[in-house]
mmCIF file of the C-alpha atoms, coordinates in Angstrom:
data_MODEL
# 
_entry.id   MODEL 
# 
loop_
_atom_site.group_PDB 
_atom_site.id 
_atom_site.type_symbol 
_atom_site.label_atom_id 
_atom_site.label_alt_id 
_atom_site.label_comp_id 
_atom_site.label_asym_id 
_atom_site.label_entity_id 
_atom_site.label_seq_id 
_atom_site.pdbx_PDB_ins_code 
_atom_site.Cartn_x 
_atom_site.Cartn_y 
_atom_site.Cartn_z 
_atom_site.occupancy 
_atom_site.B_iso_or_equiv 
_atom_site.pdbx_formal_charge 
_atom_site.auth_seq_id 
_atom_site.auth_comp_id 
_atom_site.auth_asym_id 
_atom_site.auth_atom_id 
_atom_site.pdbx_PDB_model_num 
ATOM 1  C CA . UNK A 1 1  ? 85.111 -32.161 80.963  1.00 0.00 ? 1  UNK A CA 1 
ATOM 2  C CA . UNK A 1 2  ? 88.682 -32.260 83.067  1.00 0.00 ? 2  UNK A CA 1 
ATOM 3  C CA . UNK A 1 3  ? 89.460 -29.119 84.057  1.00 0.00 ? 3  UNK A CA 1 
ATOM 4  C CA . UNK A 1 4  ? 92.593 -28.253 82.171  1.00 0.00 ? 4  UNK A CA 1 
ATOM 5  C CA . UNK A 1 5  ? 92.847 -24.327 81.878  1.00 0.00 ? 5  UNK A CA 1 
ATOM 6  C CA . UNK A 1 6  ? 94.472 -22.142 84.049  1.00 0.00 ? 6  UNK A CA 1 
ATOM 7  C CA . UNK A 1 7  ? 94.111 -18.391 85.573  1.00 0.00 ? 7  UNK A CA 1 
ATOM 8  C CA . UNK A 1 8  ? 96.695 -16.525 86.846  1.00 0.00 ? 8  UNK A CA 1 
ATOM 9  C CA . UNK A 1 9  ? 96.248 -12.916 88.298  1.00 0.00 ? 9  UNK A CA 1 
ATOM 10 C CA . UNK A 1 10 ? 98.109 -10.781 90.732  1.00 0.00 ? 10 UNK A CA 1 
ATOM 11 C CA . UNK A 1 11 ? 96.262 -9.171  93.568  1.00 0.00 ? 11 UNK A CA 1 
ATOM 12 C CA . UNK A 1 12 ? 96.798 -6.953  96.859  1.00 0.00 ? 12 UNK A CA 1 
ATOM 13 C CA . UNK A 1 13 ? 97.147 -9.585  99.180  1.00 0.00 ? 13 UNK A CA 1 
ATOM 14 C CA . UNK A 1 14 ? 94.408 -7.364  101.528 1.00 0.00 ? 14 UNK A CA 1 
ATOM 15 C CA . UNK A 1 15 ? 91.876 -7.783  98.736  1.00 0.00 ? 15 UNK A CA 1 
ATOM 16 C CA . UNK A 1 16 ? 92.719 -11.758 98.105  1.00 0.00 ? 16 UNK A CA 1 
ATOM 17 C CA . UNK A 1 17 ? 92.850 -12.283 101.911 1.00 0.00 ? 17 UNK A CA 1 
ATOM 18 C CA . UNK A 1 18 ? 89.303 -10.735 102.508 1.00 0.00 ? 18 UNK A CA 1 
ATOM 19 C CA . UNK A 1 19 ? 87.731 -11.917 99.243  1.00 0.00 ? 19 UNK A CA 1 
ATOM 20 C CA . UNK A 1 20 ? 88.899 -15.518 100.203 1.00 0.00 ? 20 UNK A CA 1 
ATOM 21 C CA . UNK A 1 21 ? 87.696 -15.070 103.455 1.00 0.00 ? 21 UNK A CA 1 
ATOM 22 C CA . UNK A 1 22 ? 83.870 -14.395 101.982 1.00 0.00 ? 22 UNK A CA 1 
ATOM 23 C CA . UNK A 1 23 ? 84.887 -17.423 99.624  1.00 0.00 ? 23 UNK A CA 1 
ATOM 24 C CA . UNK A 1 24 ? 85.313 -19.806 102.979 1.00 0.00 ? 24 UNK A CA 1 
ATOM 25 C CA . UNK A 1 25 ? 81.878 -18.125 104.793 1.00 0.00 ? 25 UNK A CA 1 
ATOM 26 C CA . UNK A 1 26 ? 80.054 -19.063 101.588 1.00 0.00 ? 26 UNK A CA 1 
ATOM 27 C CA . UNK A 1 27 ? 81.456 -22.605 101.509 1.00 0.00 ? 27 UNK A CA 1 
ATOM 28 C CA . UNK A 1 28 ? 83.877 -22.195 98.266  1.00 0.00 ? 28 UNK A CA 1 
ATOM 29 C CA . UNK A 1 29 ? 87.381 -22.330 97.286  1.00 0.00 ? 29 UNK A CA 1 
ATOM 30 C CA . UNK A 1 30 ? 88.762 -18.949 95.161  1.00 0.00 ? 30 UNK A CA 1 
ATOM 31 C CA . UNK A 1 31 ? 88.766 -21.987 92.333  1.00 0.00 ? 31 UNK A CA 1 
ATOM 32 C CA . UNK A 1 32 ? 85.393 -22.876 92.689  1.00 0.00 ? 32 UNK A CA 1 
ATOM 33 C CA . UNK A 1 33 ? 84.499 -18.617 93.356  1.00 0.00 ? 33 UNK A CA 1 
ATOM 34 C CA . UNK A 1 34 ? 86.031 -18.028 90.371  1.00 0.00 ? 34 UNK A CA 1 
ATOM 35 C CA . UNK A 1 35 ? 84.233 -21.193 88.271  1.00 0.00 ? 35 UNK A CA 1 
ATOM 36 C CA . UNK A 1 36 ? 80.525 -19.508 89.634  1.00 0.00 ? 36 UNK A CA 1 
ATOM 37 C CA . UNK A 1 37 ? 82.181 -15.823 88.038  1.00 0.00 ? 37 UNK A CA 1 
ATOM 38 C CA . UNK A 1 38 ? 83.384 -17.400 84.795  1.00 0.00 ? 38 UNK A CA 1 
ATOM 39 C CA . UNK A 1 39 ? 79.966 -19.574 84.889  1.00 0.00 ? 39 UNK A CA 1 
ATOM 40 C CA . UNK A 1 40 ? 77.621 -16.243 84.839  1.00 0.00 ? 40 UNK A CA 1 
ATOM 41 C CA . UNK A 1 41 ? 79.444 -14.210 82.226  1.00 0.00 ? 41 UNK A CA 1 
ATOM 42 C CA . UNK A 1 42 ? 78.881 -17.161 79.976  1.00 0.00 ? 42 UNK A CA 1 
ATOM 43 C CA . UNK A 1 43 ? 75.218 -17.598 81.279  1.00 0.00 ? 43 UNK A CA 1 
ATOM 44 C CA . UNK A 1 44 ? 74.533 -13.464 80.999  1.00 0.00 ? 44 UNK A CA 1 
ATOM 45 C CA . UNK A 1 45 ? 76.731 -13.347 77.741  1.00 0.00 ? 45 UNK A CA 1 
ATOM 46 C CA . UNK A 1 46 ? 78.471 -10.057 79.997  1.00 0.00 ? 46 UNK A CA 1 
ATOM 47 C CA . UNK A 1 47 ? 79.840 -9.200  83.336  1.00 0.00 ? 47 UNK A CA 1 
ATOM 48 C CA . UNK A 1 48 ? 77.378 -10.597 86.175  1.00 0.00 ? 48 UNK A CA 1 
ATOM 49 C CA . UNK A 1 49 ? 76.852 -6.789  87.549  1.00 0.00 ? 49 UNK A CA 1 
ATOM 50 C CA . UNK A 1 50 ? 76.799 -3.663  86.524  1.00 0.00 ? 50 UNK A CA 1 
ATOM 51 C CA . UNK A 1 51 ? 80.191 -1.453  85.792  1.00 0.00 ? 51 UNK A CA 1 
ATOM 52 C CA . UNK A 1 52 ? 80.025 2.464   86.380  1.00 0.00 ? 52 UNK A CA 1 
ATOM 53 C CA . UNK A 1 53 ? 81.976 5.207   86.788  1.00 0.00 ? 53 UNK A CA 1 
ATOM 54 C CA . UNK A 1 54 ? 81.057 6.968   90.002  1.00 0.00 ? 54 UNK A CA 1 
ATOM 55 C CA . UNK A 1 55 ? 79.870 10.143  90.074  1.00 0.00 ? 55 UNK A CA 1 
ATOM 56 C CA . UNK A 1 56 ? 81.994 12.988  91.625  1.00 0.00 ? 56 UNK A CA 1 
ATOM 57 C CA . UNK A 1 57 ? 79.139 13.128  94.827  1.00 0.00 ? 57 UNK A CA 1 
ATOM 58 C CA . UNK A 1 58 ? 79.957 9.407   94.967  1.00 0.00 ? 58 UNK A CA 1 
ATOM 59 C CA . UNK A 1 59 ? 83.878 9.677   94.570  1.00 0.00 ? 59 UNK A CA 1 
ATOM 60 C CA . UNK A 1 60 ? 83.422 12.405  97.176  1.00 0.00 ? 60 UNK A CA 1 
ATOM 61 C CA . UNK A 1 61 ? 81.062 10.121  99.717  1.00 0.00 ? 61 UNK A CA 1 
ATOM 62 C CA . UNK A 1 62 ? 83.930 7.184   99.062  1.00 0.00 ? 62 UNK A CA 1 
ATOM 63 C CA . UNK A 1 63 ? 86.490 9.751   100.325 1.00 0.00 ? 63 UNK A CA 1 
ATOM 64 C CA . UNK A 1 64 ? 84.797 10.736  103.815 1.00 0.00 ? 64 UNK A CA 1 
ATOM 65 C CA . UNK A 1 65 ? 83.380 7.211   104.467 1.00 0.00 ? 65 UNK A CA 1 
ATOM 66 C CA . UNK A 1 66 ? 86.944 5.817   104.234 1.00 0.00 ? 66 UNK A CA 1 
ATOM 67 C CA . UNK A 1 67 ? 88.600 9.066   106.271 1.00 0.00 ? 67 UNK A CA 1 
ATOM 68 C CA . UNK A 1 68 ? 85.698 7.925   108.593 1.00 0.00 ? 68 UNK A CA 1 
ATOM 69 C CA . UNK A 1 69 ? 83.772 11.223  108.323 1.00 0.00 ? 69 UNK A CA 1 
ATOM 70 C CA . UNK A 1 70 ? 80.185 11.932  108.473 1.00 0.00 ? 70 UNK A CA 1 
ATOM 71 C CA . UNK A 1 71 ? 79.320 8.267   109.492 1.00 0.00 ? 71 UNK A CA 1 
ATOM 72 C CA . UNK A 1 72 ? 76.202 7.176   111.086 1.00 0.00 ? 72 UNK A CA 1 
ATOM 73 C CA . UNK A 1 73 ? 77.202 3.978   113.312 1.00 0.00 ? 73 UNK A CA 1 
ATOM 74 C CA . UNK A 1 74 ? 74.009 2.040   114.058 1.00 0.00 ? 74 UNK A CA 1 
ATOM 75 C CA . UNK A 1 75 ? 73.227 -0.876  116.502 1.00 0.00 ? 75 UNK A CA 1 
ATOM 76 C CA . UNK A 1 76 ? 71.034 -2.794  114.803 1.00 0.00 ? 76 UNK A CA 1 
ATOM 77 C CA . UNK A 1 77 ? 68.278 -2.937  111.997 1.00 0.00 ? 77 UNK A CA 1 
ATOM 78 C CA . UNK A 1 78 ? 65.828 -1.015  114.037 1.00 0.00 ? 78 UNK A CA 1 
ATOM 79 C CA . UNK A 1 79 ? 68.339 1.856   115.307 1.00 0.00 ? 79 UNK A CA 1 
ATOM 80 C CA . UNK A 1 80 ? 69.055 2.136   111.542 1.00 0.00 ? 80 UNK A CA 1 
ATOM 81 C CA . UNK A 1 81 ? 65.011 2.545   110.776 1.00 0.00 ? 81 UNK A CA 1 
ATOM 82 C CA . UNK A 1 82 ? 64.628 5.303   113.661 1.00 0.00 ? 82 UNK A CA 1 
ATOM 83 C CA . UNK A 1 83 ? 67.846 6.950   112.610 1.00 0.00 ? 83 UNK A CA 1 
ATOM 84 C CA . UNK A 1 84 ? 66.360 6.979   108.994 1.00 0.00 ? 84 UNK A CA 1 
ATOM 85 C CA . UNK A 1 85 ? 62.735 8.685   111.085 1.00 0.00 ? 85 UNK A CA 1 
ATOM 86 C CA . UNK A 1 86 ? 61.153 5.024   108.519 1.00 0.00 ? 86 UNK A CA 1 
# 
């Protein structure tokens, strides 16, 4: 079938810069990212992950992560794991 529909969206060119960036790691165009999108909500008959509304301990966790409080920077896997006493 030739490929005749379009999508237009506007997005913050910070989010459409790093997104596309992902897109190029992963070997695909945004066109072809956003065929493999379009693809599973048809196959899964519904968004492709789950949607929800954070929780105010989330919203608040969001808040200090991106202030860059109360961050735990590790080195690798296994400084995570001792960090975490696993």
């Amino acid at each position: 079938m030739s490929k005749t529909a379009m999508v237009r969206a506007r997005l913050e060119p910070d989010l459409k810069d790093h997104a596309e960036s992902v897109f190029r790691r992963l070997g695909l165009n945004a066109t072809q990212a956003i065929t493999v999108f379009y693809r599973q909500v048809e196959l899964r008959d519904g968004l492709p992950f789950d949607v929800v509304v954070p929780t105010s301990t989330t919203k608040r966790t969001f808040e200090a992560s991106e202030a860059g409080h109360d961050l735990v920077v590790c080195e690798n896997a296994d400084d995570m794991f001792q960090k975490l006493g696993i």
